[in-house]
Biopython code that builds the backbone (N, CA, C, O; Angstrom):
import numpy as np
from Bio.PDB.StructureBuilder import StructureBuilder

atoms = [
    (1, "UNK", "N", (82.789, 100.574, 66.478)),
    (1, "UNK", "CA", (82.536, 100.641, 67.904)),
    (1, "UNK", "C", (82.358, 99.212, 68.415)),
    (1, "UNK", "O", (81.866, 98.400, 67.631)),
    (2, "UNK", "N", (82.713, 98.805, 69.672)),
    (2, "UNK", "CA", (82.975, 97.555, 70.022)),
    (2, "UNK", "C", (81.654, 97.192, 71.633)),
    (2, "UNK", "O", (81.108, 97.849, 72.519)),
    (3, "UNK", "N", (81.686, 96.454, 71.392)),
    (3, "UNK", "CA", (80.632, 96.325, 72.824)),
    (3, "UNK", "C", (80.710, 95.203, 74.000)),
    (3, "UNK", "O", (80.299, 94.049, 73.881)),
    (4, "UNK", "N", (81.285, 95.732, 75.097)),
    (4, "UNK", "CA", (81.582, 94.958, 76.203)),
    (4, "UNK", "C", (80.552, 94.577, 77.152)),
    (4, "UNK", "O", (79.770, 95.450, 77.528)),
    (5, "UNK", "N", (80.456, 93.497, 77.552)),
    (5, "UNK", "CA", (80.034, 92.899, 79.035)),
    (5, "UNK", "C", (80.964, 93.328, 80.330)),
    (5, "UNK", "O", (82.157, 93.438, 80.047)),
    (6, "UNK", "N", (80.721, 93.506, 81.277)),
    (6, "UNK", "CA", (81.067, 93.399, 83.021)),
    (6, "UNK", "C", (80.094, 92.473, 83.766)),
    (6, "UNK", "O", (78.895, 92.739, 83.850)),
    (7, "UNK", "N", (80.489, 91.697, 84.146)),
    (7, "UNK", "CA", (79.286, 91.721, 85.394)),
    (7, "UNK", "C", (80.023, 91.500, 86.822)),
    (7, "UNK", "O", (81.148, 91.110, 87.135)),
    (8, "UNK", "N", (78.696, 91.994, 87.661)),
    (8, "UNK", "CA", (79.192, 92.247, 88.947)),
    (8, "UNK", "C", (78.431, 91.407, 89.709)),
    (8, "UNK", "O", (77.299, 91.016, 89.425)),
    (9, "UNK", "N", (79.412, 90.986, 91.209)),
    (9, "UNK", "CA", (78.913, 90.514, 92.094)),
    (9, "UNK", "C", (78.883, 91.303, 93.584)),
    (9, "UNK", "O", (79.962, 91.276, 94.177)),
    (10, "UNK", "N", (78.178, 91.747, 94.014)),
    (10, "UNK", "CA", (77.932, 92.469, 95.697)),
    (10, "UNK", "C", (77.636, 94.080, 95.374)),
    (10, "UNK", "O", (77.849, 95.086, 96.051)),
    (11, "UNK", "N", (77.018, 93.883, 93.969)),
    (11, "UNK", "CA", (76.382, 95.194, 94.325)),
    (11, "UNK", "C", (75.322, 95.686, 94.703)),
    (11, "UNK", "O", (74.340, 95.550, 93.973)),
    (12, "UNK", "N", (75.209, 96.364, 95.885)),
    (12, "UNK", "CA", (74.164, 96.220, 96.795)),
    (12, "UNK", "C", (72.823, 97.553, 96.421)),
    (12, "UNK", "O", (71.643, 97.235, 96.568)),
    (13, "UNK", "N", (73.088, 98.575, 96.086)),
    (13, "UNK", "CA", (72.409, 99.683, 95.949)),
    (13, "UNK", "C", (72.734, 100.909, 94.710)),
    (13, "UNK", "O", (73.693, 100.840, 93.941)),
    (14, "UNK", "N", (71.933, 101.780, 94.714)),
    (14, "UNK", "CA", (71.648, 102.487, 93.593)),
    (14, "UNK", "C", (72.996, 103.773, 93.541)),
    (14, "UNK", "O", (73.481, 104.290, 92.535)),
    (15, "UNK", "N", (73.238, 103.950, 94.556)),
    (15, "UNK", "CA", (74.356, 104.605, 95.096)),
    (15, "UNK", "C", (75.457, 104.374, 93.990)),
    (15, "UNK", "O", (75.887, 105.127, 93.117)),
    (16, "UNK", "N", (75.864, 102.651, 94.434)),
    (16, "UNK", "CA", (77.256, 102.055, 93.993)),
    (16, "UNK", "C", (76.656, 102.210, 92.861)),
    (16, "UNK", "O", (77.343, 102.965, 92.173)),
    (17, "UNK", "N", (75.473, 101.792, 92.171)),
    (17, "UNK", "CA", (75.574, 101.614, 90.274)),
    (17, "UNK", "C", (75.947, 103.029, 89.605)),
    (17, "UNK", "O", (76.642, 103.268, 88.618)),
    (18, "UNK", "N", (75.235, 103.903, 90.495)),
    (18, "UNK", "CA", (75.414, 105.131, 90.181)),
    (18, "UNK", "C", (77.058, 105.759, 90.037)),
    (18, "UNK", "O", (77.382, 106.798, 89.462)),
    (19, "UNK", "N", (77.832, 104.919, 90.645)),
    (19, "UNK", "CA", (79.128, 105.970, 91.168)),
    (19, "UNK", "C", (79.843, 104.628, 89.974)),
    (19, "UNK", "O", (80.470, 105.047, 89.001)),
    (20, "UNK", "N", (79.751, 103.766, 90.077)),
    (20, "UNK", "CA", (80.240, 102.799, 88.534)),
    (20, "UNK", "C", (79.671, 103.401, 87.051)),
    (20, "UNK", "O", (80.556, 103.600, 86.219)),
    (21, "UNK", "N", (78.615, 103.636, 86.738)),
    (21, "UNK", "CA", (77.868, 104.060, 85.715)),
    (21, "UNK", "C", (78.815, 105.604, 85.707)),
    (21, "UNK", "O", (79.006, 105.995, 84.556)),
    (22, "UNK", "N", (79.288, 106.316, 86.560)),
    (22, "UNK", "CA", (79.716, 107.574, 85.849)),
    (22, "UNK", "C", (81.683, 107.376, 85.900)),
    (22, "UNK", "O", (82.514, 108.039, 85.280)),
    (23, "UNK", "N", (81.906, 106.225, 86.876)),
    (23, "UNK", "CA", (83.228, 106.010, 86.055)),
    (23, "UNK", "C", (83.464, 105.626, 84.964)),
    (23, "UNK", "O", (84.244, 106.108, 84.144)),
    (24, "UNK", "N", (82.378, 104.155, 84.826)),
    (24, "UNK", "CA", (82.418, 104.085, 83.328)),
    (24, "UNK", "C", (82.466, 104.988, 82.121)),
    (24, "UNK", "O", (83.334, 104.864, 81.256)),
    (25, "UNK", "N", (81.268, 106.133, 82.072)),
    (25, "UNK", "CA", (81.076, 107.108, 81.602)),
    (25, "UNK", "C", (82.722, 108.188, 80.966)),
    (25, "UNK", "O", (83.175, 108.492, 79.863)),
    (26, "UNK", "N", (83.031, 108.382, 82.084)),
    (26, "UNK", "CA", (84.643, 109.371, 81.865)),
    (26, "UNK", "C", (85.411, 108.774, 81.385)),
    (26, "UNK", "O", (86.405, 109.443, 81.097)),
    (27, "UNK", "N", (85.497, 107.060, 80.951)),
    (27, "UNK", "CA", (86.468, 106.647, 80.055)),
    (27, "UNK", "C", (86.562, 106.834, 78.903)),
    (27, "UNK", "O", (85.617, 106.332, 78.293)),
    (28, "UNK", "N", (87.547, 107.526, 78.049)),
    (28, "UNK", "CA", (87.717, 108.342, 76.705)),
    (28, "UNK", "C", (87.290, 106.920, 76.021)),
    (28, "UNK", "O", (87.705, 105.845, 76.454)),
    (29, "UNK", "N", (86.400, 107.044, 74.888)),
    (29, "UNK", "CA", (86.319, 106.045, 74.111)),
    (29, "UNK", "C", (84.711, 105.606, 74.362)),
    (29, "UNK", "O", (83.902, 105.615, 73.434)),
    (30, "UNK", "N", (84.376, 105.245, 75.656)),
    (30, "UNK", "CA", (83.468, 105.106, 76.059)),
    (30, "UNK", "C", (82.192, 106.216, 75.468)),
    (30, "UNK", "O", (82.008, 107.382, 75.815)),
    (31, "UNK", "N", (81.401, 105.373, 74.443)),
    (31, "UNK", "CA", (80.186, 106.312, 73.539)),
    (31, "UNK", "C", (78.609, 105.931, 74.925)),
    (31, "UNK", "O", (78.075, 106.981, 75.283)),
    (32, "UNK", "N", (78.039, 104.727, 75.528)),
    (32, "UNK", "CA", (77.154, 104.795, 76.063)),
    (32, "UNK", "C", (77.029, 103.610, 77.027)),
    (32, "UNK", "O", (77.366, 102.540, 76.520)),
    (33, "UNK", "N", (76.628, 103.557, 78.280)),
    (33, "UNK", "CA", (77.063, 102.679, 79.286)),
    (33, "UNK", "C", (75.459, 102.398, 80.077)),
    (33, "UNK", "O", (74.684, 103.352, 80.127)),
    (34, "UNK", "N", (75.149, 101.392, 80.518)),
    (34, "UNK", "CA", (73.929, 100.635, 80.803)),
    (34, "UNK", "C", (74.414, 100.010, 82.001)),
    (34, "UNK", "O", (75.388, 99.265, 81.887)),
    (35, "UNK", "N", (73.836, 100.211, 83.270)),
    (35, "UNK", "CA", (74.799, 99.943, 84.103)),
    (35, "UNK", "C", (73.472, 99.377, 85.079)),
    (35, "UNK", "O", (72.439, 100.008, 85.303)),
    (36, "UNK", "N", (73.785, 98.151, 85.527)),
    (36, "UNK", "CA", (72.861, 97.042, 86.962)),
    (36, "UNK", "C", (73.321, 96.913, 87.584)),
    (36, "UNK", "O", (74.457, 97.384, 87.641)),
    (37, "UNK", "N", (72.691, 96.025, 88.727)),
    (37, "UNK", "CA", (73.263, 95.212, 90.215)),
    (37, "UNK", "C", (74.172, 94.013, 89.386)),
    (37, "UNK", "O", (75.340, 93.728, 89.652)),
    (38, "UNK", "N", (73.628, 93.607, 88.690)),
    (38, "UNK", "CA", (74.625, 92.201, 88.330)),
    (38, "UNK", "C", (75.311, 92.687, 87.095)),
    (38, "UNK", "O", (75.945, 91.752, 86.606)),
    (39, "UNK", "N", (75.472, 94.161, 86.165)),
    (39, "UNK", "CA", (76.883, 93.771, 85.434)),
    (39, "UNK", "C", (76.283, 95.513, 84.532)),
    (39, "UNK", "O", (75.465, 96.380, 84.841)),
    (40, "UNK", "N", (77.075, 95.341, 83.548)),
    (40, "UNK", "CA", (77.329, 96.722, 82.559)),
    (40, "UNK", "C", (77.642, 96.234, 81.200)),
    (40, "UNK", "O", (78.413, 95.340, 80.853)),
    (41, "UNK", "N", (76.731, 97.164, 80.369)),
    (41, "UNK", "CA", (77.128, 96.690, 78.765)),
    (41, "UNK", "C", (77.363, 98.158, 78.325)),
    (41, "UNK", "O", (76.563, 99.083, 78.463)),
    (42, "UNK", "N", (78.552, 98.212, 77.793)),
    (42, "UNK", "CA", (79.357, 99.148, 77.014)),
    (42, "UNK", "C", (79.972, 99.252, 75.763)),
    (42, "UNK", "O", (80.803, 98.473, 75.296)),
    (43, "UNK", "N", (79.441, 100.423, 75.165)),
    (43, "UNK", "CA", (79.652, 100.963, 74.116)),
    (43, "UNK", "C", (80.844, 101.564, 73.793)),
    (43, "UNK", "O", (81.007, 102.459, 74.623)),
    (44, "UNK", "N", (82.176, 101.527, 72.673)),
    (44, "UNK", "CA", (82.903, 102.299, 72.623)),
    (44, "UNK", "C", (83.869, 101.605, 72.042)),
    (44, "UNK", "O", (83.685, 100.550, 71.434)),
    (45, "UNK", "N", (85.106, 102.247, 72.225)),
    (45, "UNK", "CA", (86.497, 102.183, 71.918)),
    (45, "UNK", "C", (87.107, 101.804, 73.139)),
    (45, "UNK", "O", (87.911, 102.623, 73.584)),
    (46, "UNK", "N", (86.939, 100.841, 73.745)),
    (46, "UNK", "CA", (87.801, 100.797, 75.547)),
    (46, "UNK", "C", (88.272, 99.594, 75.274)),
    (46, "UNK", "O", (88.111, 99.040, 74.186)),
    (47, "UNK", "N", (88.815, 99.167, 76.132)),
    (47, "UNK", "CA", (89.634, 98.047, 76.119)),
    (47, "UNK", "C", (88.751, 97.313, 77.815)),
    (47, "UNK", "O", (88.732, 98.008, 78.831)),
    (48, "UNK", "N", (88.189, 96.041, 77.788)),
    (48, "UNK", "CA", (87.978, 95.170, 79.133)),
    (48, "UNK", "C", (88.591, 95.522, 80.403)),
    (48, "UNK", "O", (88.210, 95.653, 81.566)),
    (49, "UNK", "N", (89.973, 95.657, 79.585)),
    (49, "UNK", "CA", (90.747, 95.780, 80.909)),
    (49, "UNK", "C", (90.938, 97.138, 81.519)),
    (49, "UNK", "O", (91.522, 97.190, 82.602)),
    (50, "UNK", "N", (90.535, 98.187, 80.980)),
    (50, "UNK", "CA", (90.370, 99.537, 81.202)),
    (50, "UNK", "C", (89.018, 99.757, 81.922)),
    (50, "UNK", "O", (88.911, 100.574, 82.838)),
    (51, "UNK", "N", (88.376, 99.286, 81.645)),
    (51, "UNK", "CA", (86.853, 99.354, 82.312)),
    (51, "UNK", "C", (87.350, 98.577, 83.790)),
    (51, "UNK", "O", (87.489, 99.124, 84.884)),
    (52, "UNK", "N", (87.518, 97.455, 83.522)),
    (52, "UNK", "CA", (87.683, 96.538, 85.171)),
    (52, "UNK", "C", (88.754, 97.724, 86.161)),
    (52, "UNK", "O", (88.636, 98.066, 87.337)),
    (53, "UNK", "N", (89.675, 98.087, 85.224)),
    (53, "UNK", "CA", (90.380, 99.084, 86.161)),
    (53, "UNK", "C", (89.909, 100.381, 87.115)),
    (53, "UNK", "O", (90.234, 100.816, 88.220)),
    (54, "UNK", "N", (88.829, 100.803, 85.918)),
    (54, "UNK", "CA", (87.946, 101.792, 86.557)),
    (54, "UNK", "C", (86.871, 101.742, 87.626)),
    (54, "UNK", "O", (86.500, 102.629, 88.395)),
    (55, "UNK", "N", (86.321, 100.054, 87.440)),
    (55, "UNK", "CA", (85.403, 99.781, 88.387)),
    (55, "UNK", "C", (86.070, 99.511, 89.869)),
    (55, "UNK", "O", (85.473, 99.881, 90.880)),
    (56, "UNK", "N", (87.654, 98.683, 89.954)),
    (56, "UNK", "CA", (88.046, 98.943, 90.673)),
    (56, "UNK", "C", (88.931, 100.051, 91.394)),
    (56, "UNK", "O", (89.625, 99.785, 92.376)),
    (57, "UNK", "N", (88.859, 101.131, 90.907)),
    (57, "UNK", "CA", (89.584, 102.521, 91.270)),
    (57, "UNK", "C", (88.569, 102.756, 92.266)),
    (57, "UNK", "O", (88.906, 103.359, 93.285)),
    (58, "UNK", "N", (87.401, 102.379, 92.129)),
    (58, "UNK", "CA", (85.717, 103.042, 92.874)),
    (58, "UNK", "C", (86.139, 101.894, 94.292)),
    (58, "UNK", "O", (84.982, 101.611, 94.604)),
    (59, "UNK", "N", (86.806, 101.290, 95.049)),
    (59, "UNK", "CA", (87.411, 100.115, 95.740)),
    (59, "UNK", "C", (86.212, 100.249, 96.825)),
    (59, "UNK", "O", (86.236, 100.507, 98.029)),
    (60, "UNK", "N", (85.034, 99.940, 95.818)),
    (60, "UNK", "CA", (83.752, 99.098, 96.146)),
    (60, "UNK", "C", (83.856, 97.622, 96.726)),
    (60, "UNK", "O", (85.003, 97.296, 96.422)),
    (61, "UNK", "N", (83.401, 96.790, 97.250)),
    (61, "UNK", "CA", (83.485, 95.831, 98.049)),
    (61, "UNK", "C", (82.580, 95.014, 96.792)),
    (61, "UNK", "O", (81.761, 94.171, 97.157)),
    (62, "UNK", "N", (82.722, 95.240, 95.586)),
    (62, "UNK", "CA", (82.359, 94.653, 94.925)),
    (62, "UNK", "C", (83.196, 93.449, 93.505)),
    (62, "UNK", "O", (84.274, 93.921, 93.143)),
    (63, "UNK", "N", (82.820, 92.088, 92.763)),
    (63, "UNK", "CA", (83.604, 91.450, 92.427)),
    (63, "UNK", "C", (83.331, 91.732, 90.767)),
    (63, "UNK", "O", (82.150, 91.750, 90.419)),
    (64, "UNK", "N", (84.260, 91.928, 89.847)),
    (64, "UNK", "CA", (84.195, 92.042, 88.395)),
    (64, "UNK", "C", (84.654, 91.197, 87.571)),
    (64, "UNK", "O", (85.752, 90.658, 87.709)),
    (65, "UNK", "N", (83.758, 90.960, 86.492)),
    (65, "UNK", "CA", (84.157, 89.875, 85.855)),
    (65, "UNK", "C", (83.882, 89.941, 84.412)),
    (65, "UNK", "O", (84.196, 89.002, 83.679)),
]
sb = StructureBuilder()
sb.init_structure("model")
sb.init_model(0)
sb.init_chain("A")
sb.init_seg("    ")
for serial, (resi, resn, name, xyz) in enumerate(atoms, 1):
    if name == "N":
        sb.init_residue(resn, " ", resi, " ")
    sb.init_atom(name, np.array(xyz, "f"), 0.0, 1.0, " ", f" {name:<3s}", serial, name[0])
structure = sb.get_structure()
């Protein structure tokens, strides 16, 4: 199992972590996800670039990195 960083910039409320924390979540591979205002550490089989994709599918006004 492999373990990723995200971090985020403009996330403003509990709402947005909430609605990131359960995209993260539905990515196959994805075993357990820890999710803040400034970023996400993830557990699993995913690939970086699969996660950034998902955070931006949510086309939050927010920046990933």
């Amino acid at each position: 199992m492999s373990h990723q960083s995200l971090h985020f910039k403009g996330v403003e409320n509990a709402a947005q972590v909430n609605r990131i924390t359960t995209a993260l979540m539905m990515l196959d591979g994805v075993e357990s996800v820890e999710v803040g205002r400034h970023g996400a550490e993830v557990e699993g089989r995913v690939t970086r670039q699969a996660l950034i994709r998902a955070v931006h599918a949510l086309k939050l006004p927010i920046d990933v990195e």
